[in-house]
GUPA-145784 format. One record per residue (C-alpha): residue number from 1; residue in one letter; y, z, x. Coordinates in steps of 0.5 Angstrom, whole numbers, always signed. Example, Ala and Ser with C-alpha at 12.3 -4.5 7.8 and 13.67 -1.06 7.14 Angstrom:
GUPA-145784
<tordo pos="1" code="A" yy="-9" zz="+16" xx="+25"/>
<tordo pos="2" code="S" yy="-2" zz="+14" xx="+27"/>
//
This chain:
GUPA-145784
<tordo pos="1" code="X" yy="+158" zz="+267" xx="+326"/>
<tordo pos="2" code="X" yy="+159" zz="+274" xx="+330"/>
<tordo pos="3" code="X" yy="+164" zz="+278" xx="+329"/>
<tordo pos="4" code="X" yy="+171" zz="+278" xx="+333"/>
<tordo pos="5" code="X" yy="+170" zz="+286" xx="+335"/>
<tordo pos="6" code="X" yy="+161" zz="+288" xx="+334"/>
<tordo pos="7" code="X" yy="+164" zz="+294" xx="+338"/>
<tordo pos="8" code="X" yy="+169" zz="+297" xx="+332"/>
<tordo pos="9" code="X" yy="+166" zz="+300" xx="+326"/>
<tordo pos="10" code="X" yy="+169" zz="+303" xx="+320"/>
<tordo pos="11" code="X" yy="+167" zz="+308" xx="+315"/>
<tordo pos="12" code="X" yy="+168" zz="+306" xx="+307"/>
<tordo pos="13" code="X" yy="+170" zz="+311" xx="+302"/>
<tordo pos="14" code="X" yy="+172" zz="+317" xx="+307"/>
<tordo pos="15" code="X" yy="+173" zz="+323" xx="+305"/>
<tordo pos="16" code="X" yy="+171" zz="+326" xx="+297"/>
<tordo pos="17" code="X" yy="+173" zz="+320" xx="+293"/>
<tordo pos="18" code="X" yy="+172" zz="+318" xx="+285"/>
<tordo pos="19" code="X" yy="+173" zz="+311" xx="+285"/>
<tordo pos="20" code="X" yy="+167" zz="+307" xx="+288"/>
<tordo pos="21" code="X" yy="+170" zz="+300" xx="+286"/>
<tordo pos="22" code="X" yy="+174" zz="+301" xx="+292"/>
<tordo pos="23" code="X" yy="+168" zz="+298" xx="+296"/>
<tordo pos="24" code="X" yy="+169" zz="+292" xx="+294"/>
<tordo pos="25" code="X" yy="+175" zz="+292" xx="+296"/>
<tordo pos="26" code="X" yy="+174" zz="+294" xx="+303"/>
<tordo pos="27" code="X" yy="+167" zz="+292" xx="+305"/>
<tordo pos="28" code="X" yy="+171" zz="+284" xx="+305"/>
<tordo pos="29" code="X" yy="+177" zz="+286" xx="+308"/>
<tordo pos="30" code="X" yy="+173" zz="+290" xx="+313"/>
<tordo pos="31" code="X" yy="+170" zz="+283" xx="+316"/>
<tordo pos="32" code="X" yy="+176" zz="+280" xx="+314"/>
<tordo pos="33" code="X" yy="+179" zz="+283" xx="+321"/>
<tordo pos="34" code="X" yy="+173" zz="+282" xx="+325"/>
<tordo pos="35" code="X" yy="+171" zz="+289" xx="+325"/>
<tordo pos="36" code="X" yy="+164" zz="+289" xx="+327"/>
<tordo pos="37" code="X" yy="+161" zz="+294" xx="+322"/>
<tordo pos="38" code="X" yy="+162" zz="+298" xx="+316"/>
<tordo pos="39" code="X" yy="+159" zz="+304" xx="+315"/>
<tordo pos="40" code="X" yy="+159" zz="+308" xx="+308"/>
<tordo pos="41" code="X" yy="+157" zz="+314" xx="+307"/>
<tordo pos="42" code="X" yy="+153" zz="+318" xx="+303"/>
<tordo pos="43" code="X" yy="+156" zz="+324" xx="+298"/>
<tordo pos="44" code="X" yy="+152" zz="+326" xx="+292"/>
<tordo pos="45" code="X" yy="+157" zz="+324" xx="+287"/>
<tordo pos="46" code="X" yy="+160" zz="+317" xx="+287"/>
<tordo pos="47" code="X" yy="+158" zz="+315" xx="+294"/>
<tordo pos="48" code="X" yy="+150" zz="+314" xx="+294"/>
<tordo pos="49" code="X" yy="+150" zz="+311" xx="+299"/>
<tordo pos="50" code="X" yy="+144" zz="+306" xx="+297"/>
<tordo pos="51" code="X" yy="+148" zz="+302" xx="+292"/>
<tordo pos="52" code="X" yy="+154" zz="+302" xx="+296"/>
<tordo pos="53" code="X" yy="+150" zz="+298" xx="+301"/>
<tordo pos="54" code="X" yy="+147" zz="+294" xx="+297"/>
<tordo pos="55" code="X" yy="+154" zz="+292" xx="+293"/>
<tordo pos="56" code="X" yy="+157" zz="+292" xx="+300"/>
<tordo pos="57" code="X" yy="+152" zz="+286" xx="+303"/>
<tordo pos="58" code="X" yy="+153" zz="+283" xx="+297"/>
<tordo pos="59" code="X" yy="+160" zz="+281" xx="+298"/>
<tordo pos="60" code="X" yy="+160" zz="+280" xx="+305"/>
<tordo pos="61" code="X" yy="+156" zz="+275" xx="+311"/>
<tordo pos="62" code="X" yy="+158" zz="+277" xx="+317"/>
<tordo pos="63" code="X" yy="+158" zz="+284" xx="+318"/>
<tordo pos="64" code="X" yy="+154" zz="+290" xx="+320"/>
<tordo pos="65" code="X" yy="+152" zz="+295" xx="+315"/>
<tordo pos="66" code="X" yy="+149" zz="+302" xx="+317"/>
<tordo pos="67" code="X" yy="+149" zz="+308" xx="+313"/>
<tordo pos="68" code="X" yy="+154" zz="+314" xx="+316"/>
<tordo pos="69" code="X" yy="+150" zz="+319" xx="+314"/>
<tordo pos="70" code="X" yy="+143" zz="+321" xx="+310"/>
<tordo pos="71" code="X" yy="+140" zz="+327" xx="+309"/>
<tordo pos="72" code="X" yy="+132" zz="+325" xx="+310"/>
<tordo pos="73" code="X" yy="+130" zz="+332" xx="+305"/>
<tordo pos="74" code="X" yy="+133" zz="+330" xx="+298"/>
<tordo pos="75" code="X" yy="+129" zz="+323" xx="+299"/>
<tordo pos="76" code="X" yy="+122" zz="+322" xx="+299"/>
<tordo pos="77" code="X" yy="+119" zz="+317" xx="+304"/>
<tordo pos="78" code="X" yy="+117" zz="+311" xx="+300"/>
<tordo pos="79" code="X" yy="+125" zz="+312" xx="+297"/>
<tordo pos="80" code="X" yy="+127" zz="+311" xx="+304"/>
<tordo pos="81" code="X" yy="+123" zz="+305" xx="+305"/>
<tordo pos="82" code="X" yy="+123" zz="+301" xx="+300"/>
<tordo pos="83" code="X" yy="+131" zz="+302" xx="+301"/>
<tordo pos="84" code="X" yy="+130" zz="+300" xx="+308"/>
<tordo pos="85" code="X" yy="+126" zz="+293" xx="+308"/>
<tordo pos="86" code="X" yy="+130" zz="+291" xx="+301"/>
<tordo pos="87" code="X" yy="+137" zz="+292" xx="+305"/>
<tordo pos="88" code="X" yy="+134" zz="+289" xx="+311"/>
<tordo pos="89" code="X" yy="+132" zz="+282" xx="+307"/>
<tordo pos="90" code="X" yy="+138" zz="+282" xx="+302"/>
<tordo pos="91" code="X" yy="+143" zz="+283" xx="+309"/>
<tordo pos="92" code="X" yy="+139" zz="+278" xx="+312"/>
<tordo pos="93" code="X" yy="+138" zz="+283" xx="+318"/>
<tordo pos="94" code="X" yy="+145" zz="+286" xx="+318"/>
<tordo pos="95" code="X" yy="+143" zz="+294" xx="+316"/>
<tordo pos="96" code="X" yy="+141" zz="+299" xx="+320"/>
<tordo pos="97" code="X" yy="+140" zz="+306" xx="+317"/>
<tordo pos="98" code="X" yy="+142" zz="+313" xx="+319"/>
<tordo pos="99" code="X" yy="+140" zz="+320" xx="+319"/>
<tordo pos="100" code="X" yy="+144" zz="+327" xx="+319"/>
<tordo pos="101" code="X" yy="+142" zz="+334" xx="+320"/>
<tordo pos="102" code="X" yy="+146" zz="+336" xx="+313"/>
<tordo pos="103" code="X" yy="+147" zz="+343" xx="+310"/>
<tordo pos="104" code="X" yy="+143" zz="+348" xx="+310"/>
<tordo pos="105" code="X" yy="+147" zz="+352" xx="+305"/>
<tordo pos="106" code="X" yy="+147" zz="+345" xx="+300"/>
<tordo pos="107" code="X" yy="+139" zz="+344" xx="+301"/>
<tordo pos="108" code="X" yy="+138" zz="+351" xx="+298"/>
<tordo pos="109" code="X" yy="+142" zz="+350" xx="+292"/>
<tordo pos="110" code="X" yy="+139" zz="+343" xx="+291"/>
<tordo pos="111" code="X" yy="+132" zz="+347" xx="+292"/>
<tordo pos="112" code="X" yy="+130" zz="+342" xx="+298"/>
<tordo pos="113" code="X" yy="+127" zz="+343" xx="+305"/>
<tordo pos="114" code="X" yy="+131" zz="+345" xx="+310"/>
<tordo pos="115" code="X" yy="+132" zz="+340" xx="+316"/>
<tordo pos="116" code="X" yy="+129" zz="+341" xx="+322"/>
<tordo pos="117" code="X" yy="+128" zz="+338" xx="+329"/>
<tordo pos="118" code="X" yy="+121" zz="+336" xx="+328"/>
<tordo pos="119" code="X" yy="+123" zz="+334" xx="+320"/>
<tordo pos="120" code="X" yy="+128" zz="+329" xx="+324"/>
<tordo pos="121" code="X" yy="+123" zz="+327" xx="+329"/>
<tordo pos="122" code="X" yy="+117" zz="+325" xx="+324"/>
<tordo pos="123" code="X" yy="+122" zz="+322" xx="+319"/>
<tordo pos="124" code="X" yy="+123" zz="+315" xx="+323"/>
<tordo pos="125" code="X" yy="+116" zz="+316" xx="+326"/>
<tordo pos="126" code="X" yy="+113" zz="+315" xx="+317"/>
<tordo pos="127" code="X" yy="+118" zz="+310" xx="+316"/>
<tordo pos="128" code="X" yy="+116" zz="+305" xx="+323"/>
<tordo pos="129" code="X" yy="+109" zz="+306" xx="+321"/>
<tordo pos="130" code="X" yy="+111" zz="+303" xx="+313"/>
<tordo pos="131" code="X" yy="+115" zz="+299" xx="+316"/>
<tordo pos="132" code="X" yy="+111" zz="+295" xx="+321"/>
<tordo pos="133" code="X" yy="+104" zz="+297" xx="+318"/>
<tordo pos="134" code="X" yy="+104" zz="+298" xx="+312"/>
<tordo pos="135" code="X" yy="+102" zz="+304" xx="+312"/>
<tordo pos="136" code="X" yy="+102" zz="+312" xx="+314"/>
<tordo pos="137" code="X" yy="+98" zz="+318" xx="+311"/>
<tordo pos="138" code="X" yy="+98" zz="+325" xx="+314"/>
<tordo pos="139" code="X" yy="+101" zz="+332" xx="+313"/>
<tordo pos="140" code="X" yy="+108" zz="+333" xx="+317"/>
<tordo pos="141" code="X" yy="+114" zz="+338" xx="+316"/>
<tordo pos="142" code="X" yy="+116" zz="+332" xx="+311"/>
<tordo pos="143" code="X" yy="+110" zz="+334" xx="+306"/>
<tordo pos="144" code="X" yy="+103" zz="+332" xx="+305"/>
<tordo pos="145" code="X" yy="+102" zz="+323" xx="+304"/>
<tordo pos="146" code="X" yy="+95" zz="+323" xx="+303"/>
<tordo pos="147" code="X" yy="+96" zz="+315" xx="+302"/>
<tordo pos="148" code="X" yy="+104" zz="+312" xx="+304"/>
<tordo pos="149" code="X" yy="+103" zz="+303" xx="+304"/>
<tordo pos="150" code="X" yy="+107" zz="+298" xx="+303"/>
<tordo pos="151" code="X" yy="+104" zz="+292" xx="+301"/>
<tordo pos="152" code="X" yy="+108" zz="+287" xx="+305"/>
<tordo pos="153" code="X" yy="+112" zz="+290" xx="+311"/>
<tordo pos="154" code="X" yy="+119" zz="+288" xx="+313"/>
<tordo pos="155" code="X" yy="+119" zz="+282" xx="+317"/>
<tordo pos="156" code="X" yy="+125" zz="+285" xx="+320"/>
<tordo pos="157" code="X" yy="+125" zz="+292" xx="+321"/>
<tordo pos="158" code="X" yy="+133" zz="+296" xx="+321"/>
<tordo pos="159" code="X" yy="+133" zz="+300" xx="+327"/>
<tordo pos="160" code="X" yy="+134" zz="+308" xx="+326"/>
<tordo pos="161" code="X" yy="+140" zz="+313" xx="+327"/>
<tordo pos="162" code="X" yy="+142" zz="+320" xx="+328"/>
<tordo pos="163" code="X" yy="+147" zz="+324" xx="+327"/>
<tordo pos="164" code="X" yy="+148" zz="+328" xx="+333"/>
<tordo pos="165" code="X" yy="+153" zz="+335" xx="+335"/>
<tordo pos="166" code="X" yy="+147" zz="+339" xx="+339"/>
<tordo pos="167" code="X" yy="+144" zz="+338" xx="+346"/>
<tordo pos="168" code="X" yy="+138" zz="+339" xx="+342"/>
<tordo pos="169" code="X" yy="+140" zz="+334" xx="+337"/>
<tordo pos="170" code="X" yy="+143" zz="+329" xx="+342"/>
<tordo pos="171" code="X" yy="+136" zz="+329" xx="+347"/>
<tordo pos="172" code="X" yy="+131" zz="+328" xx="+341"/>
<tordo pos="173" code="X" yy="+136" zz="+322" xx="+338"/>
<tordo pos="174" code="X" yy="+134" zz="+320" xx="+346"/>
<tordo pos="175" code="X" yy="+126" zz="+320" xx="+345"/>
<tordo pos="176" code="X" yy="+127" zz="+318" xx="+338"/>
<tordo pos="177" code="X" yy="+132" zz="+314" xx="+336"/>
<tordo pos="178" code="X" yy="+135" zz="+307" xx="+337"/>
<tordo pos="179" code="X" yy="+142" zz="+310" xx="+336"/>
<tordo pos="180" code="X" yy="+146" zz="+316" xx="+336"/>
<tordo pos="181" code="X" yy="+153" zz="+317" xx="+332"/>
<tordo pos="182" code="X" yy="+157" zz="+323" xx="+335"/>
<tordo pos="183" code="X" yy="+161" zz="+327" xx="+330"/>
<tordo pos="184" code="X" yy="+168" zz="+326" xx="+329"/>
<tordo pos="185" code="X" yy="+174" zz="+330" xx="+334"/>
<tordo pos="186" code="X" yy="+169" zz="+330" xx="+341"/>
<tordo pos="187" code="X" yy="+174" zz="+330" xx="+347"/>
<tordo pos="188" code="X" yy="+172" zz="+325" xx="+352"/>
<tordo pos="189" code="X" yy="+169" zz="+330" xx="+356"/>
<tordo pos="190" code="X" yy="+165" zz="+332" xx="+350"/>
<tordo pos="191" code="X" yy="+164" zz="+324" xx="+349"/>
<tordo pos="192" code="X" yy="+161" zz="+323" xx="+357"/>
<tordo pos="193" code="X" yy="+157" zz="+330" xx="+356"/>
<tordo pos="194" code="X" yy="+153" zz="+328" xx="+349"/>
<tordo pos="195" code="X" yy="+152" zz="+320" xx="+352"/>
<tordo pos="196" code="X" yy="+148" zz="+324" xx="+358"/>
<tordo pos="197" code="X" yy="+145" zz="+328" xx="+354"/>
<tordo pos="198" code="X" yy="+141" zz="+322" xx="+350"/>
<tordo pos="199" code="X" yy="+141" zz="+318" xx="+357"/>
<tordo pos="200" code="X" yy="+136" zz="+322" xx="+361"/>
<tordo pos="201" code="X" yy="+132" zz="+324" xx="+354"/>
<tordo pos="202" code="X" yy="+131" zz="+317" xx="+353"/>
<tordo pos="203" code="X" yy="+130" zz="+316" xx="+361"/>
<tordo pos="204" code="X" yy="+125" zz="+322" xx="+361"/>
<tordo pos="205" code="X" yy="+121" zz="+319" xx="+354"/>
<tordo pos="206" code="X" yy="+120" zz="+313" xx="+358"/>
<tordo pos="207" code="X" yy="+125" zz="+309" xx="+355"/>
<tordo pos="208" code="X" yy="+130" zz="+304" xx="+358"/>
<tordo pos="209" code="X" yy="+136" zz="+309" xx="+358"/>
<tordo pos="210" code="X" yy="+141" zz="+305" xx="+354"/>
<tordo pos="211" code="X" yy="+135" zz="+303" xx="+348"/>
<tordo pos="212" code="X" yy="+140" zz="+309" xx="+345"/>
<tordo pos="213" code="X" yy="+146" zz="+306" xx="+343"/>
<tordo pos="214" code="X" yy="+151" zz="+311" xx="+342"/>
<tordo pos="215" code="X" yy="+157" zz="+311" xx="+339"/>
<tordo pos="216" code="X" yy="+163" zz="+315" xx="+338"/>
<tordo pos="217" code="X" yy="+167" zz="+317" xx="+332"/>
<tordo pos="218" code="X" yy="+174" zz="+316" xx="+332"/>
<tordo pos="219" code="X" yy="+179" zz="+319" xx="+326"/>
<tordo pos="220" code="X" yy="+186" zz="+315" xx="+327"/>
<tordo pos="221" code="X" yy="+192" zz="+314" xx="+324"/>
<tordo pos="222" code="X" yy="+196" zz="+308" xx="+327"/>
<tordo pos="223" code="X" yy="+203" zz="+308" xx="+326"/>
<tordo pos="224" code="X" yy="+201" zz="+312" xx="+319"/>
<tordo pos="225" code="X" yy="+207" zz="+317" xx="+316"/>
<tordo pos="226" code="X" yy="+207" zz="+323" xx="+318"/>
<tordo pos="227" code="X" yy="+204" zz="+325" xx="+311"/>
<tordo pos="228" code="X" yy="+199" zz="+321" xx="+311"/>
<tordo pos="229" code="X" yy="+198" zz="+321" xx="+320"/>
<tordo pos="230" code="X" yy="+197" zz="+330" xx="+317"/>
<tordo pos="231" code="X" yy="+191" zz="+328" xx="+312"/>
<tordo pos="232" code="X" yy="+187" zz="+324" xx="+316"/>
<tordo pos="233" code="X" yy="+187" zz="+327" xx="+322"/>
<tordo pos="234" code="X" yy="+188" zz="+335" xx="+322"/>
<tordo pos="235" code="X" yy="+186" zz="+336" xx="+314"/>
<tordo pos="236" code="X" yy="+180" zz="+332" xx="+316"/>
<tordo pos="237" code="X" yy="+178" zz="+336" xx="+323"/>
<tordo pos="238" code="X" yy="+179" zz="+343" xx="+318"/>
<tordo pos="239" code="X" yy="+174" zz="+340" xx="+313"/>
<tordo pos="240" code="X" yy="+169" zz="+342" xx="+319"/>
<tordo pos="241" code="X" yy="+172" zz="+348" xx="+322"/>
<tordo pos="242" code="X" yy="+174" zz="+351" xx="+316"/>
<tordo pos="243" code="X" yy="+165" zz="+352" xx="+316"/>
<tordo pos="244" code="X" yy="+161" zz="+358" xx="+318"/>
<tordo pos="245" code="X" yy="+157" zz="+356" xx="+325"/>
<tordo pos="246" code="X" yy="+160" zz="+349" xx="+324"/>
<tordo pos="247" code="X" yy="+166" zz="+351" xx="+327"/>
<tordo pos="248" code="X" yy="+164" zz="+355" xx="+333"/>
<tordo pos="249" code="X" yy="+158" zz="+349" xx="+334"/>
<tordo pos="250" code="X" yy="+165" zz="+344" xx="+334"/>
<tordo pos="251" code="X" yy="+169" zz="+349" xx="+340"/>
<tordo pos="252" code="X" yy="+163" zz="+350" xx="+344"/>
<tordo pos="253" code="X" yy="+162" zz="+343" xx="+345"/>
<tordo pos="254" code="X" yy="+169" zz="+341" xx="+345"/>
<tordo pos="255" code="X" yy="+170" zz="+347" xx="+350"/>
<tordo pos="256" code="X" yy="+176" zz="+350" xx="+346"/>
<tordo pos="257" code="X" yy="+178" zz="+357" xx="+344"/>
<tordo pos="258" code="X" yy="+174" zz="+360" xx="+338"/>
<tordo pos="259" code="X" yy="+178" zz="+365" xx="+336"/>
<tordo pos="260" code="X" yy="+183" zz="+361" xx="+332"/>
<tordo pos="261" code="X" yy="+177" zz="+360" xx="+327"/>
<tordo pos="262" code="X" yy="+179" zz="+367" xx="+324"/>
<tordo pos="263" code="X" yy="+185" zz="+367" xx="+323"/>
<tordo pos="264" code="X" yy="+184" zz="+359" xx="+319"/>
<tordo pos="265" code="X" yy="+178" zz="+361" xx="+315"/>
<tordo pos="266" code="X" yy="+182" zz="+369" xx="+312"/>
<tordo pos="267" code="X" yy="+188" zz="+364" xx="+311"/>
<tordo pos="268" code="X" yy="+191" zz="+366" xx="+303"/>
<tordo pos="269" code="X" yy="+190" zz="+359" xx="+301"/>
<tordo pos="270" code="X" yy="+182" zz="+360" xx="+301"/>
<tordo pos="271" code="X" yy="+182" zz="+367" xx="+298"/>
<tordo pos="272" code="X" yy="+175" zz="+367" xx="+293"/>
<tordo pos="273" code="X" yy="+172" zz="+363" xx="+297"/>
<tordo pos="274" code="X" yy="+175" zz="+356" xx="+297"/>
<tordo pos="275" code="X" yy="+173" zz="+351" xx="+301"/>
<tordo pos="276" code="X" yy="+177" zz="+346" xx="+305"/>
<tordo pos="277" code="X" yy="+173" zz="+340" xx="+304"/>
<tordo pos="278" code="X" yy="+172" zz="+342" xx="+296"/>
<tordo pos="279" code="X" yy="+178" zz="+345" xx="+293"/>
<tordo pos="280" code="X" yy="+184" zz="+342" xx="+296"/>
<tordo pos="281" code="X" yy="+186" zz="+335" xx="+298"/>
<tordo pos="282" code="X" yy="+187" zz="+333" xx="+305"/>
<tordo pos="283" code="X" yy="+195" zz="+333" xx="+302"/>
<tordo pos="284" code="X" yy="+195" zz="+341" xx="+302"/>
<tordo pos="285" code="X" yy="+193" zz="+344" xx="+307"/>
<tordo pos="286" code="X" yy="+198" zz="+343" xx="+312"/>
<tordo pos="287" code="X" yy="+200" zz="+351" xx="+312"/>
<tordo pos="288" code="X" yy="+193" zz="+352" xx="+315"/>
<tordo pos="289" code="X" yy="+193" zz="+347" xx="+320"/>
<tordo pos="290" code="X" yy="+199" zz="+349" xx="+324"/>
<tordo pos="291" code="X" yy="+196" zz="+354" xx="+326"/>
<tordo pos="292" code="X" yy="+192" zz="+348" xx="+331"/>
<tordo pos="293" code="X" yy="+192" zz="+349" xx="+339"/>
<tordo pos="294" code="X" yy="+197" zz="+343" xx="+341"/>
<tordo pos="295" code="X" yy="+192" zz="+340" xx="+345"/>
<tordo pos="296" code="X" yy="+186" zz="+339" xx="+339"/>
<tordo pos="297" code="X" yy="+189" zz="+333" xx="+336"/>
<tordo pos="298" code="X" yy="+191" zz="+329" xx="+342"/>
<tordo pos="299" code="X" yy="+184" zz="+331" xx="+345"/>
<tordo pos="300" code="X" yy="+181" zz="+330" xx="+340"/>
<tordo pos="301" code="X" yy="+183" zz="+324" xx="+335"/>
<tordo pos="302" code="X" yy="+188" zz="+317" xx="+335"/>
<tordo pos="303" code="X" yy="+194" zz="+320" xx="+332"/>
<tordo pos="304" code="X" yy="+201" zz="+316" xx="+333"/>
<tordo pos="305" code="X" yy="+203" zz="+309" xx="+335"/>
<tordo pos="306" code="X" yy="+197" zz="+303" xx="+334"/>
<tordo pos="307" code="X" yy="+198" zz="+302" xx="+342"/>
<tordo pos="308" code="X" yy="+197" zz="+309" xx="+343"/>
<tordo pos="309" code="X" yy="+190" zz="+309" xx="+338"/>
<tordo pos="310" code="X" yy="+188" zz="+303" xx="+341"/>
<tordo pos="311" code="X" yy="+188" zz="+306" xx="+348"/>
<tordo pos="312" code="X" yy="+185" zz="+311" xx="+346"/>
<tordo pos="313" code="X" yy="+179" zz="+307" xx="+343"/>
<tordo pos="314" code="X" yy="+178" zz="+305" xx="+351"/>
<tordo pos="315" code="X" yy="+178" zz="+312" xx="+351"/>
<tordo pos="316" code="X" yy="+171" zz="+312" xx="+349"/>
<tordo pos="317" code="X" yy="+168" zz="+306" xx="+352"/>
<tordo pos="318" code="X" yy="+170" zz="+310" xx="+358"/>
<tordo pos="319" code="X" yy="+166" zz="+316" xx="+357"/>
<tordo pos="320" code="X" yy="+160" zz="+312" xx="+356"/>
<tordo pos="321" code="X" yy="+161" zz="+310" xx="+348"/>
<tordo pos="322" code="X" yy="+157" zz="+303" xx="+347"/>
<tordo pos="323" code="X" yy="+161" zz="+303" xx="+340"/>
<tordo pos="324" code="X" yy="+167" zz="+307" xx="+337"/>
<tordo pos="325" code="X" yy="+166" zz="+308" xx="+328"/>
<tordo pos="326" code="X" yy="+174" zz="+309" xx="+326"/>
<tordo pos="327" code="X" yy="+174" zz="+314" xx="+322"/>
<tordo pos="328" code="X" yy="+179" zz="+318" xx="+317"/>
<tordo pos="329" code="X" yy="+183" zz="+310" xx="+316"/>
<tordo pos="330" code="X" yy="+182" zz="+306" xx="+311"/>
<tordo pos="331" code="X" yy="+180" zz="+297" xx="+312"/>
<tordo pos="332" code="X" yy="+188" zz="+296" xx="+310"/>
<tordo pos="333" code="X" yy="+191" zz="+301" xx="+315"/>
<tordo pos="334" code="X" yy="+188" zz="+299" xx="+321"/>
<tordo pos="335" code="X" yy="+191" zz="+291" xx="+321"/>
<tordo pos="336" code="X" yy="+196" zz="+294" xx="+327"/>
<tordo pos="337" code="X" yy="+191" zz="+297" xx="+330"/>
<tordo pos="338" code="X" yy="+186" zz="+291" xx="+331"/>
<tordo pos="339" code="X" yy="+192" zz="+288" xx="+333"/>
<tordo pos="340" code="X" yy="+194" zz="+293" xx="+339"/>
<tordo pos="341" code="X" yy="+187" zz="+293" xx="+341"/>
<tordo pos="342" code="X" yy="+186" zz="+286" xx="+342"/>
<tordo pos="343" code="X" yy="+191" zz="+286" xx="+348"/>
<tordo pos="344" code="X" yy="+188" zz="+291" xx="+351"/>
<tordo pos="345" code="X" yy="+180" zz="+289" xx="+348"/>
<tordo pos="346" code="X" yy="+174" zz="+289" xx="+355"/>
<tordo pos="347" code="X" yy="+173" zz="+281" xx="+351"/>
<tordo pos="348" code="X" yy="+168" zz="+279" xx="+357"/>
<tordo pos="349" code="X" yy="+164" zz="+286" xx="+358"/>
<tordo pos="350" code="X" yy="+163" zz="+286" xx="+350"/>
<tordo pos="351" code="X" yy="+161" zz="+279" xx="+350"/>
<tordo pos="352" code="X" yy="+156" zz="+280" xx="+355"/>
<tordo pos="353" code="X" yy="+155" zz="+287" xx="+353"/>
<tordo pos="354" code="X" yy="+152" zz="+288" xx="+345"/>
<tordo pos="355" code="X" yy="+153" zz="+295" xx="+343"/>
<tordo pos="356" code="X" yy="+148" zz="+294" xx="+336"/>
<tordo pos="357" code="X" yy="+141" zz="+297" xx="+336"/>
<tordo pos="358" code="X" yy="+135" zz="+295" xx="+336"/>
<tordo pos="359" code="X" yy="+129" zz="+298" xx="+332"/>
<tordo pos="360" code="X" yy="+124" zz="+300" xx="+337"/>
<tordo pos="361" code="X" yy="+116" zz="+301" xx="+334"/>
<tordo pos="362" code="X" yy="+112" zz="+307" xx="+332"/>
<tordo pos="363" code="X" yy="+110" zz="+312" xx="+337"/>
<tordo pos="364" code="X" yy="+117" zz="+312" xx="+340"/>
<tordo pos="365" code="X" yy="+118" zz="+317" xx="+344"/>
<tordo pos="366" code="X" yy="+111" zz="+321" xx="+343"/>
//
């Protein structure tokens, strides 16, 4: 038995959380729904990602489960391995497992490699190999591995993801991966743009143009107070732009106005260095927020009526997206969502039209 909706997933615990139980809570409803996937996330505190998916494919049947992200530098690569196969088996072929760039700035304070192009390249190549051969030696930008084996190889292996932002980013997720996911408050142009992007580095690989499935995030709050609409959408987007560098990146893609950022990152409530993601709640900082352009919510997110969101999760079907990750919403709040979005789903096209990623061998993409 499928999913109702295999082109909608959710993330799990969004945000800087305290209470992991809440998982088993989610996870069930989420395929409850029909959502097609769910998508825990990983932070170095109570949201470890291996054992949130484990408890999150105990308690479910249904439902895919992909990791939304990791960052390949705090985790050896038998870690990364073993995790794979035993998810895949213990999900009955339902996990796929995704990477993402991460911080430079936290990889220093932890005293790991820093992520890179070529790190983010050889990754999903050591693991293919382990997962499909069983073994792997070698020295690349992940170390040295004089002897990496599995005794016995995954019948089926997870397919492979990167989180992608960059064009550099976006086309290497197109010769190596078998699926992007895009960062949270794209425009739609920006959506388009990054879906050609992968598109023709998949093509020029030699691969099948659509082998990368990708996949928009959408933050939405549907018919949520406006309390609640400000801390899932603007309090989330300062989270981002509030970084040195990440902000800019989110501008230029986005084509927006950077000037803004200054005024944001110099506002009073960060004096002493304060972080938005770290020091406050998404509840308290809507004096920094108003001072937003108009247009970078509507353009960027689902904030308002479900009928609204809904639309706008065609939206992104209609800017190249195979799939659509609902962020910054918990399972409970998305009930008149997927109620909204029933009216206006493509049931036919998505039928016929399986937006899941299939795992490709090693040498993908070399």
């Amino acid at each position: 038995m499928t999913q109702e909706f295999p082109e909608l997933g959710i993330y799990t615990l969004p945000g800087r959380i305290n209470d992991p139980q809440r998982t088993l809570e989610e996870a069930p409803l989420a395929e409850q729904l029909g959502i097609g996937s769910i998508w825990p996330a990983e932070r170095y505190d109570y949201k470890n990602v291996e054992v949130l998916c484990g408890a999150a494919a105990a308690i479910t049947s249904r439902i895919k489960i992909a990791t939304g992200l990791m960052n390949y530098p705090t985790h050896h690569p038998m870690e990364l391995c073993s995790f794979g196969a035993t998810m895949s088996h213990l999900s009955n072929n339902r996990f796929a497992m995704g990477f993402g760039r991460g911080f430079d700035k936290l990889y220093d304070v932890f005293g790991a490699k820093r992520a890179n192009l070529k790190g983010l390249s050889e990754a999903p190549e050591v693991l293919r190999c382990l997962w499909n051969n069983g073994l792997f030696s070698g020295e690349n930008s992940l170390g040295n591995f004089p002897y990496l084996y599995m005794n016995e190889p995954p019948a089926n292996a997870p397919p492979l993801l990167l989180g992608a932002m960059g064009p550099k980013t976006l086309a290497l997720a197109g010769r190596h991966y078998d699926g992007v996911l895009l960062h949270p408050f794209l425009t739609d142009k920006a959506i388009a743009e990054s879906t050609a992007i992968v598109r023709n580095a998949a093509e020029q690989a030699g691969r099948d143009p659509s082998a990368c499935k990708v996949w928009a995030t959408l933050v939405v709050a549907a018919d949520q107070s406006e309390e609640e609409t400000q801390a899932i959408g603007p309090a989330r987007l300062l989270t981002y732009v509030h970084m040195e560098g990440y902000g800019e990146l989110m501008c230029k893609v986005n084509g927006w106005d950077p000037s803004v950022l200054s005024q944001i990152r110099n506002h009073p409530l960060f004096e002493g260095g304060k972080s938005a993601d770290q020091n406050f709640t998404r509840y308290e900082t809507a004096e920094v927020t108003a001072l937003f352009p108009d247009q970078w919510m509507p353009e960027s997110a689902a904030l308002g009526s479900a009928e609204h969101c809904a639309k706008r999760l065609n939206d992104q079907f209609d800017a190249g997206a195979d799939g659509v990750l609902i962020h910054g919403s918990l399972p409970r709040q998305v009930g008149g969502l997927l109620e909204a979005y029933r009216k206006v789903r493509r049931k036919e096209y998505f039928d016929a039209h399986d937006p899941w990623f299939v795992p490709s061998p090693p040498g993908t993409g070399f």
